[in-house]
N, C-alpha and C positions, 0 to 999 in steps of 0.2 A: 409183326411189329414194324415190319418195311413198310407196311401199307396207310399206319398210323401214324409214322413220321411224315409222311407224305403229304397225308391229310392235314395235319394240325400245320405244317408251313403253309400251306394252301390256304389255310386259314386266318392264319395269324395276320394279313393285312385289312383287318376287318373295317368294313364301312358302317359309318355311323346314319342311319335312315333319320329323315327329316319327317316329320309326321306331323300333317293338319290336326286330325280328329280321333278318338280311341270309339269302339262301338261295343258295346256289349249285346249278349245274347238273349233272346227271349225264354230259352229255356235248355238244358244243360240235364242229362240222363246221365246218372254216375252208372258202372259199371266195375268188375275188379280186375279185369285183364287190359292191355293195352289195345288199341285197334290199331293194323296197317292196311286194312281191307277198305275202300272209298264207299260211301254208300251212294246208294240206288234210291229215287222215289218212283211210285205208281199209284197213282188214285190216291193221294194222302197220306199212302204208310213206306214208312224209311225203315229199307232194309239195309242190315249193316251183319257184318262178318266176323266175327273177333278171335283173340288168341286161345280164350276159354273154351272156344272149339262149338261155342252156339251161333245162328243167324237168329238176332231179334228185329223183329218188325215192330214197328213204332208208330205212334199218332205222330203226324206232322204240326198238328196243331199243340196238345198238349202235351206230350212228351210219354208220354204212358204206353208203357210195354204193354201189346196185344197180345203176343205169344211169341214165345223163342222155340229154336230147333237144335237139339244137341247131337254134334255128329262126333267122332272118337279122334278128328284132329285139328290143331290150330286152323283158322280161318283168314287168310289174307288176300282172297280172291273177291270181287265186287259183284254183288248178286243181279243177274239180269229177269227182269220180269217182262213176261211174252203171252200173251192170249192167255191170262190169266192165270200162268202157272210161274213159280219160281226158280229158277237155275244155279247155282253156286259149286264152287268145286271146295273143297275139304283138303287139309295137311294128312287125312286117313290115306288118300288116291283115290276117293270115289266123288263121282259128281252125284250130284242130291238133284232130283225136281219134286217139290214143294208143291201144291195147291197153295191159293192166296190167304187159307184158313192157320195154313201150318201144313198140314198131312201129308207128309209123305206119300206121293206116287212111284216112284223107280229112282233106279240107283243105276251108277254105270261106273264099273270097276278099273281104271288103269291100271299100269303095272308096278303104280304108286310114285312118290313125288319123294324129292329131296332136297335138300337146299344148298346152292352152289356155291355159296360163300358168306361171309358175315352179314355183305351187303346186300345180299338178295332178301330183298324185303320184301316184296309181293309176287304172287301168284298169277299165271293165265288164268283169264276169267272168260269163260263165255258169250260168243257174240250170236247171233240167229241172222241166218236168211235163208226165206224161203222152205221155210219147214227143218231149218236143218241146223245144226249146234258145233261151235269149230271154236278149238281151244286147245292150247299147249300143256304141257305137262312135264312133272320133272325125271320122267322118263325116258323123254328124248322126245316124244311124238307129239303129232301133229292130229287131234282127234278131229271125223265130222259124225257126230251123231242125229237121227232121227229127232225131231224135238217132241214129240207127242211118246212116243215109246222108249227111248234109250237106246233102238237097235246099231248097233254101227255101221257107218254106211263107206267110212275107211279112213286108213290111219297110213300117216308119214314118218318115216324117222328119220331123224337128224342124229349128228354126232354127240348134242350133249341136252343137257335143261333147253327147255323153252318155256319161257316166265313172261314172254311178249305176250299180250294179249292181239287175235290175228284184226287184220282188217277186210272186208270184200266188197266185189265189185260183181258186176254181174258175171262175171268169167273167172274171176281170179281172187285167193286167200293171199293176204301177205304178210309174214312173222319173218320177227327176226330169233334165232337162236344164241345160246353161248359157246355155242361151236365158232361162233365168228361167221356166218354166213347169215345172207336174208335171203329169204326164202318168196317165189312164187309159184303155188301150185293150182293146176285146176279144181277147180269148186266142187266140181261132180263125181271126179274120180280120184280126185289126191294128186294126180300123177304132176311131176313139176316141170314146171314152164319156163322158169331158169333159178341161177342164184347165183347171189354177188359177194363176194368175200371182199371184209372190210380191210383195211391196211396194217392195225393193230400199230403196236406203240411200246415205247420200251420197256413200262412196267404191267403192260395190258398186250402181250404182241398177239394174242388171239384176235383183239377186238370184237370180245363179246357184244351180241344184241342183246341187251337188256329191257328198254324201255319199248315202248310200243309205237306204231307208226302213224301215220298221217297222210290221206290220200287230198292232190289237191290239182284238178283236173288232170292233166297225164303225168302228173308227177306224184311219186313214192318217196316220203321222206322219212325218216326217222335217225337216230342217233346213237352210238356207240360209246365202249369205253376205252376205245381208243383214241377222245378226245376230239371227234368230229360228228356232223352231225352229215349226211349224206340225203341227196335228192336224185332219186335215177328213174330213165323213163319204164312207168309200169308195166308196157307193152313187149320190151328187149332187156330189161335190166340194164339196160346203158347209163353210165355217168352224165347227171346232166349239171351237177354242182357239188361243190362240199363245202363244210366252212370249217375250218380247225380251231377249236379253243386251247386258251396259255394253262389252263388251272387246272381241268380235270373234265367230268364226263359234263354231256347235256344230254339229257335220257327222255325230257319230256316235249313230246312234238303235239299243237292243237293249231286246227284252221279254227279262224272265225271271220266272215265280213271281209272276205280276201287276203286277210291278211294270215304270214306264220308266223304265230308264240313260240317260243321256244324257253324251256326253263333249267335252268342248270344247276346241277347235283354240286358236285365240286368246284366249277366256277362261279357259281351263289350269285347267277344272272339272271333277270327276267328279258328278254328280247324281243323284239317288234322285226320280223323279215317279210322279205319279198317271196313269195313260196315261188315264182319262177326261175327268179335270177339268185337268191341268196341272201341279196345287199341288205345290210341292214336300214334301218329304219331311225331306231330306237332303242338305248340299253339301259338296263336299271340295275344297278349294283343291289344285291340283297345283302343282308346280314349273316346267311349262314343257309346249310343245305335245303335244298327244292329237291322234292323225289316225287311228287304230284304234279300233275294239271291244273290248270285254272277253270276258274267257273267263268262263265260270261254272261253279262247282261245291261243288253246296249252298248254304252259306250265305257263300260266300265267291266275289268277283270279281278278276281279273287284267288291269291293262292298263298300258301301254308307253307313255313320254314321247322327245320326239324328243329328249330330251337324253341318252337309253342307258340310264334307269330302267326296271328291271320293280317294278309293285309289288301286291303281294295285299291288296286290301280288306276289311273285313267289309261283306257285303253289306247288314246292319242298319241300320248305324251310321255307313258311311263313314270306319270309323278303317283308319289303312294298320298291317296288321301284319307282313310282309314285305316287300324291296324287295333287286332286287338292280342291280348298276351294270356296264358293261361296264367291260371294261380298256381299249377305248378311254376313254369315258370319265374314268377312273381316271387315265390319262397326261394327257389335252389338259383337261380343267379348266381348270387353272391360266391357262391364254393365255386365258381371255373369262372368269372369275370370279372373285370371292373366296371367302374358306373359306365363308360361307353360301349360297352358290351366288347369289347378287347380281352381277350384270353389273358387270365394273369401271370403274372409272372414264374411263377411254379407249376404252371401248366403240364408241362414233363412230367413233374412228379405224384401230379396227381392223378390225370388217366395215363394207362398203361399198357394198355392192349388195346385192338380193335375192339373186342368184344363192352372192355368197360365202357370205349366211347360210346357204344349204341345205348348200355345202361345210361349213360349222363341222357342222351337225348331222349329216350322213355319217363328218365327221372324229370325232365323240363317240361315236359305234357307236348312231346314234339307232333309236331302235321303230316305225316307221310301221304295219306292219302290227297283224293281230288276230290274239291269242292264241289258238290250239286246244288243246284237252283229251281227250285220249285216252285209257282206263285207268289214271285216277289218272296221268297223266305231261302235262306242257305244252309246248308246243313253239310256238317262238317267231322268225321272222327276224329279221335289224338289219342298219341299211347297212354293218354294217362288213363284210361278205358272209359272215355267220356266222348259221349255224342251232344254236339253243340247244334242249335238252330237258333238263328237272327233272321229279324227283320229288317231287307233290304232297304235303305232308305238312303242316298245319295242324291246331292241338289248338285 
């Protein structure tokens, strides 16, 4: 309940966004579960992850299930597709590799997944180099598997969850855990290269690694929930910057075109920095929680608010010049806001626990995941268990 009062003052000074244009979708796949898993495209077809515990593959064009895959737990990991086969991990503990038909080729069992808190919404997901498969788990461990076979080629463990998805370079993995450490270990053999403990904070003094990193020439960024976002050099784990937010976490770290995004969960910020020095650039107040990435394309960015906003930024300027709203959304409004989207006044009484707040923003058709961009086309989940695809059109 501490964590809920926390959040709703954090919220309660909400900003009213100015909005050019509204866009709608060209095509909209209902589903019955919610998705928190980001989907993936390859060769046309959008895989996506969901709570119902299936990955469906989809036409990008017209919307039409090709064939889904049912595994025996929630899905909120983002499916990687590699030399024609597909990867995902599973709420069961077993990673799936998929052919691009469906079929199942091999399975690889951890020692199973759990979820660390209310707020832990999404899953380590599978990255590839080099023949090889490197991904967290709510085990503790730090997996590299064979990618043609499943055979393990070695495992790390950390003190708690690891829900970061890793990043690599040609020498180095880097995850962060909720142990409060970020992690660098060698590629080859697991064995690690250092790791840095975050500062942690009064109502986070762990300072869990939640959100995933960001590599950007010799700098290692990524962000905590100790209210900082942290850049150290990837070579010594040395401090090379931090930036402290007043509101809460910033979880979501993306380079693009030299420049760092940064998107904030609890401080309900879009940001433009300098990946060297820090400074900012650029800040865009959002309406309510970011827990995804943005999409990029040219000079324009795309990302999802847990309140059912999609919105297109300029990536210059930080002004929002599309925004579209789910029809969840669109109905439930009304029960937790006024017309400027301000929490109403009985707001206390009416959520209650952390838990109902996640139900309010499932009930809103909220965006957790990160927005992909395919051929000029965007595609998008929301827990209201719908896959959205628009065509990109900005002048």
């Amino acid at each position: 309940m501490k964590n809920l009062i926390i959040l709703i003052l954090v919220l309660s000074n909400y900003f009213q966004i100015g909005i050019s244009q509204t866009f709608e979708p060209d095509w909209v796949l209902k589903t019955k579960k919610p998705f928190f898993s980001s989907p993936s495209v390859s060769d046309g077809i959008v895989y996506a992850g969901s709570l119902d515990s299936n990955l469906y593959a989809v036409d990008i064009n017209s919307g039409n299930i090709l064939w889904y895959f049912k595994t025996s737990g929630e899905i909120r990991s983002t499916a990687l597709v590699e030399n024609n086969q597909v990867y995902f991990i599973s709420g069961d503990g077993y990673l799936y590799c998929l052919d691009t038909s469906g079929k199942l080729l091999w399975t690889f069992k951890t020692r199973g997944e759990k979820k660390y808190d209310f707020a832990d919404y999404h899953r380590s997901s599978p990255v590839y180099y080099k023949n090889s498969l490197f991904f967290g788990s709510g085990d503790g461990n730090i997996y590299a598997l064979n990618s043609e076979n499943g055979e393990l080629l070695w495992k790390y463990q950390t003190e708690d969850v690891v829900h970061s998805t890793p990043v690599v370079d040609d020498s180095n993995l880097y995850v962060g855990s909720f142990d409060g450490y970020f992690y660098a270990l060698n590629i080859n053999d697991g064995s690690m290269k250092w790791k840095y403990k975050t500062t942690g904070q009064k109502y986070f003094p762990k300072g869990e690694v939640q959100g995933s990193p960001a590599i950007y020439k010799n700098n290692i960024i990524f962000g905590a929930r100790d209210y900082k976002v942290y850049a150290l050099d990837k070579d010594n784990g040395s401090l090379i910057w931090e930036k402290t937010f007043v509101n809460g976490w910033v979880l979501s770290n993306s380079i693009y075109l030299d420049e760092l995004i940064i998107a904030g969960a609890d401080e309900r910020i879009i940001a433009c920095l300098d990946p060297v020095t820090g400074i900012e650039k650029w800040k865009r107040k959002m309406e309510f929680l970011i827990f995804g990435k943005p999409a990029f394309n040219e000079n324009f960015l795309f990302i999802g608010t847990t309140i059912g906003k999609l919105h297109g930024l300029n990536l210059k300027t930080g002004e929002i010049i599309r925004t579209f709203s789910t029809e969840a959304y669109n109905q439930n409004k009304h029960k937790y806001f006024k017309k400027d989207d301000s929490y109403r006044d009985d707001i206390y009484s009416i959520i209650k626990s952390d838990e109902h707040f996640l139900e309010v923003e499932i009930e809103l058709g909220g965006f957790f995941s990160s927005p992909v961009i395919y051929n000029e086309k965007l595609v998008v989940t929301s827990t209201d268990g719908n896959i959205y695809c628009f065509k990109i059109i900005l002048e």
